[in-house]
N, C-alpha and C positions, 0 to 999 in steps of 0.2 A: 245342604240346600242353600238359594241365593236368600238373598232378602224381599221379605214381599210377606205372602199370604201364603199358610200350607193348605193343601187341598188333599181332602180324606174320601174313601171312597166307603160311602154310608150304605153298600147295599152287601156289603162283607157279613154283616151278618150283628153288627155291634154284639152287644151285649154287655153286662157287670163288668166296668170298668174298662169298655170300648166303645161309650157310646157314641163316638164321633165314628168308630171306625177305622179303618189301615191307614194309615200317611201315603200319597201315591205322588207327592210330588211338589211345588211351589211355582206362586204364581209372581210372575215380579212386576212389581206396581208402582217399581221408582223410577221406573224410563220413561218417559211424555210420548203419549200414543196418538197425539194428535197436534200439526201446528196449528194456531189460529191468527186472524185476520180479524180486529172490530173495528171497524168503523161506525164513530155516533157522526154521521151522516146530518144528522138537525136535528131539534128536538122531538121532529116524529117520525125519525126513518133511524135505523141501526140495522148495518153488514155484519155479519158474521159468516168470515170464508175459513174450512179447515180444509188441512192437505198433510200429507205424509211430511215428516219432517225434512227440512233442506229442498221443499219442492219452491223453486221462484213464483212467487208473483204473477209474473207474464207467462207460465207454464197454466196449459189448457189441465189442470189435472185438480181443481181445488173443487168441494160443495159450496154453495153461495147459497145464504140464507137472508132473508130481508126481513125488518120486524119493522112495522108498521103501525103506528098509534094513532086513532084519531077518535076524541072523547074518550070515552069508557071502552073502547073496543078496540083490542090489539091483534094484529095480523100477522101470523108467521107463513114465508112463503118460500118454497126454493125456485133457484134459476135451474133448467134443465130438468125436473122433477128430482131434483136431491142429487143427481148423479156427479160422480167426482171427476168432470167435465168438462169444468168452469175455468173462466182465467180470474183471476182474485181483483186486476187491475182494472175488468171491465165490467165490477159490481156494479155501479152507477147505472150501467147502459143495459144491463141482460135484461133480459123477457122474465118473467116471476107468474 
């Protein structure tokens, strides 16, 4: 198996000295499953665009998220409704 996490299938029946169950596999947890994009923006706006690795920038394909601080109340909002959509470079200017 690779490196990562194994994953057991708990509905085998466990039992005395099974109680995790059959081994059916591994999960691999050392590849990076997401790029990301932050931008601290000012001290009361912060971007954060993620996109499948290698996607550019200027590629319509990233989620935009904008975090919003003002007093005690923080605002988390996506551009597009969360959809992976977005272009990363025209976080400043999307609709939220």
């Amino acid at each position: 198996m690779s490196s990562g996490h194994i994953v057991f299938n708990t509905l085998d029946g466990g039992g005395a000295g099974r109680a995790l169950g059959t081994p059916v596999g591994a999960l691999n947890v050392d590849a990076p499953v997401m790029k990301q994009v932050i931008d601290v923006a000012s001290s009361t706006v912060t971007y954060i665009c993620e996109a499948a690795p290698g996607t550019a920038t200027s590629a319509a394909a990233w989620r935009v998220q904008r975090i919003s601080v003002s007093g005690t109340v923080t605002t988390i909002s996506y551009a597009g409704g969360g959809k992976f959509d977005q272009v990363a470079d025209n976080r400043a200017s999307l609709t939220y």
